[in-house]
MARZA-843386 format. One line per field, with one value per residue (C-alpha): z, y, x. Coordinates in Angstrom, 3 decimals, padded with zeros to 6 digits. Example, Ala and Ser with C-alpha at 12.3 -4.5 7.8 and 13.67 -1.06 7.14 Angstrom:
<rs>
pz	c(007.800;007.140)
py	c(-004.500;-001.060)
px	c(012.300;013.670)
</rs>
This chain:
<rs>
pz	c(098.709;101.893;100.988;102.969;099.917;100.331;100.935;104.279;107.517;108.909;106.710;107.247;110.785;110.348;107.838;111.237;113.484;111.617;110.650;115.012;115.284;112.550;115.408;117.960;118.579;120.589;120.072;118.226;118.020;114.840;114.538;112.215;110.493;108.253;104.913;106.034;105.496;108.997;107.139;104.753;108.302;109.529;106.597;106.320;110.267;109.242;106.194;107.957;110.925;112.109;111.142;107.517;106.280;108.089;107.582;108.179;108.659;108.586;110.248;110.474;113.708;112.684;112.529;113.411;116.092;118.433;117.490;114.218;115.817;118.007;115.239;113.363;115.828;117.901;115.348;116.216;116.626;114.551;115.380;117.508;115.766;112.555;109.970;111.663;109.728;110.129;112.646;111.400;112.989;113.712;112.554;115.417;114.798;110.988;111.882;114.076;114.336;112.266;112.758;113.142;112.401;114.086;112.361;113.728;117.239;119.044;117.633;119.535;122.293;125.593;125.974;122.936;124.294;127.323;125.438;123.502;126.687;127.688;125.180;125.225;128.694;128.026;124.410;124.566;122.523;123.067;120.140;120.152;120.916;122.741;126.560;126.225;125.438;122.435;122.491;123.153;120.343;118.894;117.426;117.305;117.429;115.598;116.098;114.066;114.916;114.218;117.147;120.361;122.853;126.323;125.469;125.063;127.995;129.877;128.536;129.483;126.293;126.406;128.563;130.491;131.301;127.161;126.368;128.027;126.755;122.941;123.493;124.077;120.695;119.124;115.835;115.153;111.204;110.452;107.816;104.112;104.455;107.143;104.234;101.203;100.284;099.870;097.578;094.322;095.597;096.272;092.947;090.923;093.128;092.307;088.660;088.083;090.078;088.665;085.160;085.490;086.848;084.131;080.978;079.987;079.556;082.610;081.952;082.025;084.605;083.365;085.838;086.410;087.584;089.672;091.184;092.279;093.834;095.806;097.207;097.773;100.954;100.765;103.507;102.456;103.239;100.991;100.039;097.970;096.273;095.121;093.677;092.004;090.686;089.490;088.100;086.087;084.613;083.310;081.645;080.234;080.280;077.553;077.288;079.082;082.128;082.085;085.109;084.334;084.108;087.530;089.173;087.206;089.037;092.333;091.875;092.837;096.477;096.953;096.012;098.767;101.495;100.572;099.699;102.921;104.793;102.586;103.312;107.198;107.093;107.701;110.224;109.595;111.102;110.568;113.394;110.353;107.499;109.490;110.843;107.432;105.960;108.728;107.705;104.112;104.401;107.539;107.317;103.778;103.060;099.462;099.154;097.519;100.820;103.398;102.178;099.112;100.958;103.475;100.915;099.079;102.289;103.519;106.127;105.407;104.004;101.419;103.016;104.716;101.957;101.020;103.579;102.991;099.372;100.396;102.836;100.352;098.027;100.102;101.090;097.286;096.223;093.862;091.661;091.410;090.378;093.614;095.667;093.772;095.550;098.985;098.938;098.072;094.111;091.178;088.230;085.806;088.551;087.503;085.266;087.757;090.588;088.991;087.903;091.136;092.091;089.043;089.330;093.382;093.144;094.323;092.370;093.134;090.735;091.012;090.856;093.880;095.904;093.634;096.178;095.162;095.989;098.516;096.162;092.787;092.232;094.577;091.349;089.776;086.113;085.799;088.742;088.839;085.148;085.392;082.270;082.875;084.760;082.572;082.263;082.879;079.524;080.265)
py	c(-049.391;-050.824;-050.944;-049.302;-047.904;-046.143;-046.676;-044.469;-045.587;-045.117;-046.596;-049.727;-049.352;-049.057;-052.155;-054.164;-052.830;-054.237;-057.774;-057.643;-057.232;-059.404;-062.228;-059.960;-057.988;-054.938;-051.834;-049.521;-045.795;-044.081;-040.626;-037.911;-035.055;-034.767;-036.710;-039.051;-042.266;-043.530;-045.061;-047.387;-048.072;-049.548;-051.273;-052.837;-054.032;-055.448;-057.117;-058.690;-059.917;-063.064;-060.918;-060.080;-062.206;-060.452;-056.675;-053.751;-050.974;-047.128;-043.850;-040.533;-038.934;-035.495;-033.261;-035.634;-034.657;-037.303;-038.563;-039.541;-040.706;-042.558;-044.163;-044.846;-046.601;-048.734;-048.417;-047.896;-048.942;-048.106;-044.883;-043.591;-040.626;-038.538;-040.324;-043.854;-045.928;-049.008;-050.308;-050.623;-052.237;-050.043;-050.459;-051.879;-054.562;-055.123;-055.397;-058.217;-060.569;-057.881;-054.240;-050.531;-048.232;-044.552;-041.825;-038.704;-040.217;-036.512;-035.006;-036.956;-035.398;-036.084;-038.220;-040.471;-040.833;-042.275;-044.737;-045.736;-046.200;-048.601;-050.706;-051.204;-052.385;-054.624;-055.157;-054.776;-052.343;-050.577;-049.402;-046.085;-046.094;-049.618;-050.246;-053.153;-054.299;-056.736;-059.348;-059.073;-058.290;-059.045;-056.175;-055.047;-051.348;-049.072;-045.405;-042.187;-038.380;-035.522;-033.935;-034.419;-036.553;-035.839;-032.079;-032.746;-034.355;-031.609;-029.186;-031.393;-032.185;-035.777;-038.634;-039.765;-043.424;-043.893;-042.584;-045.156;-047.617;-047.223;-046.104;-050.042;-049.746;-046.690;-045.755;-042.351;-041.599;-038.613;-035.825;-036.807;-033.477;-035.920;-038.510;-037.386;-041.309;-042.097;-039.305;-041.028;-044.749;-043.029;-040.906;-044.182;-046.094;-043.938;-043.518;-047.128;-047.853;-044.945;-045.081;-048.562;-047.382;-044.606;-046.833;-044.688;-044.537;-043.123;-039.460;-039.625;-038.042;-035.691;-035.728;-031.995;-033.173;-035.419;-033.031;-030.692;-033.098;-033.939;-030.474;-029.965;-029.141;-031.267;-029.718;-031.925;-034.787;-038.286;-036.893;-033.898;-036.298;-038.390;-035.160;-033.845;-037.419;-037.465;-033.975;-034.758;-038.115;-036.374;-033.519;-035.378;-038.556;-040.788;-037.266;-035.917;-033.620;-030.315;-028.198;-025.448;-028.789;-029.402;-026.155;-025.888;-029.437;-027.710;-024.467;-025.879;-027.299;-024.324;-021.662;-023.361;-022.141;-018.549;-018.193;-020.016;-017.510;-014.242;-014.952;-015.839;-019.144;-019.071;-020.201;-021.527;-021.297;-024.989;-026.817;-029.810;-027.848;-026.315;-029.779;-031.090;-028.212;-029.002;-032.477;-031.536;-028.194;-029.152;-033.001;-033.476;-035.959;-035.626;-033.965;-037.414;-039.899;-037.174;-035.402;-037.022;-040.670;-038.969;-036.401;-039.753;-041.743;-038.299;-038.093;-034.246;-031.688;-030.114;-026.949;-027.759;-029.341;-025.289;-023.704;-025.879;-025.238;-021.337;-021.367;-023.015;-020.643;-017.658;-019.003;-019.712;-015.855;-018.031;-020.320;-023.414;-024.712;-023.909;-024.841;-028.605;-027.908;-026.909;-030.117;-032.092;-033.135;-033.836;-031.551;-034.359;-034.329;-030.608;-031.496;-033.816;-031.627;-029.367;-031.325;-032.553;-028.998;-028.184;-031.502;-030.929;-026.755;-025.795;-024.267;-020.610;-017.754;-017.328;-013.393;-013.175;-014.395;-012.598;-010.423;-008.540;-010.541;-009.047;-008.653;-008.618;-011.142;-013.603;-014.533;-017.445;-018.071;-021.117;-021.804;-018.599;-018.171;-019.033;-019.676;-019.293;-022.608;-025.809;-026.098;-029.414;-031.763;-030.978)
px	c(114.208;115.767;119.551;122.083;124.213;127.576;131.185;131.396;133.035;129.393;127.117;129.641;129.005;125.041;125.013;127.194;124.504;121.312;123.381;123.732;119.527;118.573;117.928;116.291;113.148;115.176;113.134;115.337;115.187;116.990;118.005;119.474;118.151;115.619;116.309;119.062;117.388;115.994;113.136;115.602;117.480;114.468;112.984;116.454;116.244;113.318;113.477;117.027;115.118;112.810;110.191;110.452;107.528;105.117;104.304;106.611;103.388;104.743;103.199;104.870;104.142;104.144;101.234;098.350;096.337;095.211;092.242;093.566;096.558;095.001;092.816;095.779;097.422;094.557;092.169;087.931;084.949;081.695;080.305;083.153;083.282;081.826;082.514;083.168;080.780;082.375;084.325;088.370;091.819;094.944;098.004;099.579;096.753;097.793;101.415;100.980;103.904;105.735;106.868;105.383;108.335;107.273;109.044;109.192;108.197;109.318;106.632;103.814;101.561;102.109;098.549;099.891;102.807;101.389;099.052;101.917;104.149;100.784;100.932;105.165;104.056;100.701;101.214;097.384;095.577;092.095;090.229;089.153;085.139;085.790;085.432;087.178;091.168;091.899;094.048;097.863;099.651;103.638;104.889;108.100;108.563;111.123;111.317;112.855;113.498;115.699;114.741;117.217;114.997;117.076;116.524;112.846;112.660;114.338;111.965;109.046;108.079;109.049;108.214;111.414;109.762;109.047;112.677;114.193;111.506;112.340;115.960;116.921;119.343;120.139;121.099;122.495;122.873;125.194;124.053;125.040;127.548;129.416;130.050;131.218;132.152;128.287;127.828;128.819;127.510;124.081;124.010;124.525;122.022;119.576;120.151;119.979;117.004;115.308;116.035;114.861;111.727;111.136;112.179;114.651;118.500;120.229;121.986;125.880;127.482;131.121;133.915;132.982;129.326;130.646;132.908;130.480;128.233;130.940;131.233;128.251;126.702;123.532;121.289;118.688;120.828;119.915;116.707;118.101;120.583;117.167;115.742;118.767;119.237;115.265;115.140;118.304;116.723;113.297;115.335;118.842;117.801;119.966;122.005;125.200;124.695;126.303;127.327;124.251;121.815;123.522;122.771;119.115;118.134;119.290;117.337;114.450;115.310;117.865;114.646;112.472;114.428;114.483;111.274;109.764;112.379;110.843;107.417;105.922;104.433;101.124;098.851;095.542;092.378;091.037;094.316;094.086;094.810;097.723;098.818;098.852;100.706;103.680;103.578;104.452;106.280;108.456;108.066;108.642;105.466;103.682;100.439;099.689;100.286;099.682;096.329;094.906;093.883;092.228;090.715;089.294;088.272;085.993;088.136;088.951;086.243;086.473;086.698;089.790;091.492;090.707;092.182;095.594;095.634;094.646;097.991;099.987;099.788;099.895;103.246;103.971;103.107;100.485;102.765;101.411;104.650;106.310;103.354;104.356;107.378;106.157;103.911;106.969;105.034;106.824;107.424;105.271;102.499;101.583;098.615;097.136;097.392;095.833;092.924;092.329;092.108;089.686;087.156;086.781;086.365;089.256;091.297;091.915;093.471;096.602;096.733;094.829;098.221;100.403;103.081;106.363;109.831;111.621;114.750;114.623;117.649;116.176;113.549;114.652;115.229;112.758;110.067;108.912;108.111;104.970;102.616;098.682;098.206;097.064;093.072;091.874;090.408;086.747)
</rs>
């Protein structure tokens, strides 16, 4: 979905800015916290601009270290590394004539960022395992963070010269908490477009409901709203939503937080499991775009796909339901999880990370009612 929805005095503002770049190819950098949409900003630039027949292409920055990065990016040659059997283009490659939209672009190393920087200057790319530079390449480049690049750069973490590279326009989207006027827009967005999806008629909303997603807080900015909205459909679908089916949808994402704060995350031997486990826990990718593709391609063993599934549910006290949550799953994608765990031996009890909650009270009432987990159809 690439609309800007809302009725806010800023998302007005944002839908002026991308009507003002649908005839150029200024590199824009979008920023906000975590959840507020900078990926629908930029697949709405896009799909606006000269460019939206070719390919928007999509990487999240976060948590790859740089060979994979790297990869990613300028793609490789055959036998450039374990596992390279064939030689393969980047993305910057596939997007040709198009768009690479780099979301969380703060959290890239210092050598990327200076490879990067090389090709905003060349536009040439150099695959890794290659001594030799492709051909120039027209790509227009869009980037995201929630992280405060000036501050970065002060601290050295940041290259100055790239700021100032990708900073031509900038797009700053305030937290969903800033605009209560896109709260009910957003909430009937997403009911229509996933109803639609599921086949099912939408759940109606009571003036009460409405109310007190109006006051809410939403930490979790847009995102949250899409849960709560989701949740709601796959429980009341067809059916009127109550205040308690309110707060019972919102359990979930407000449990996270205290749990994650009642238990140290932990830190991994294997650097990829732990760099995965970022990219879901902090990040808020899927286990099922950030870890299963790469589990499928042999581009992860099998022992650290272990050690992940180990540290999330050491940070989970065991539930599998929560570690659904952690890795950002859906509550209908239990079963499958779980046989993907079972067929690939990796499954682990879930006694064996059973630990005490710090306060009684801070149980809930639903996720942490955990059933004997589902056994696979063998």
């Amino acid at each position: 979905m690439s609309q800007l929805v809302g009725g806010s005095l800023a998302t007005s503002a944002l839908r002026a800015e991308v009507e003002c770049l649908k005839h150029s190819d200024a590199k824009v950098l979008i920023t906000g916290e975590s959840g507020v949409g900078k990926e629908v900003v930029a697949q709405a630039i896009h799909r606006s601009s000269k460019r939206a027949k070719a390919k928007l292409v999509s990487l999240n920055c976060a948590g790859i270290i740089d060979s994979l990065l790297e990869s990613e990016l300028f793609g490789h040659e055959k036998g450039s590394f374990t596992g390279a059997y064939r030689g393969q283009g980047g993305l910057l490659e596939l997007a040709h004539r198009g768009t690479v939209f780099l979301d969380e672009i703060g959290e890239m190393s210092s050598r990327m960022q200076a490879l990067l920087l090389r090709f905003l200057e060349t536009g040439e790319i150099q695959r890794v395992g290659s001594l030799l530079r492709s051909q120039v390449l027209d790509v227009r480049i869009i980037c995201a963070t929630n992280r405060f690049l000036p501050a970065q750069i002060e601290a050295g973490a940041f290259r100055s010269d790239l700021y100032y590279r990708l900073n031509v326009v900038h797009l700053k989207i305030p937290p969903l908490r800033d605009r209560p006027d896109d709260v009910v827009p957003l909430t009937m967005h997403f009911l229509k477009v996933l109803t639609e999806r599921e086949g099912v008629e939408p759940p109606r909303l009571t003036h009460e409901v409405v109310q007190h997603l109006l006051e809410h807080s939403w930490p979790g900015n847009v995102r949250e709203l899409r849960n709560v909205v989701e949740r709601l459909i796959l429980r009341r679908a067809g059916q009127t939503v109550t205040p308690d089916d309110l707060r019972q949808a919102w359990t979930q994402d407000a449990y996270v937080p205290r749990l994650l704060a009642a238990v140290p995350a932990p830190r991994m031997v294997d650097p990829v499991a732990d760099q995965l486990f970022d990219r879901m826990v902090k990040g808020g990718e899927s286990f099922w775009s950030a870890v299963y593709p790469a589990f499928v391609a042999r581009d992860l063993t099998r022992d650290t796909l272990r050690a992940l599934i180990t540290g999330g549910l050491t940070q989970a006290r065991g539930n599998y339901k929560i570690l659904l949550l952690l890795f950002n799953m859906k509550d209908t994608e239990y079963r499958r999880f779980l046989a993907f765990l079972r067929k690939h031996n990796l499954y682990q009890p879930f006694r064996d990370f059973r630990t005490p909650f710090v306060n009684a009270g801070d149980r809930p009432s639903r996720v942490d009612s955990e059933a004997a987990p589902v056994r696979s159809a063998s």
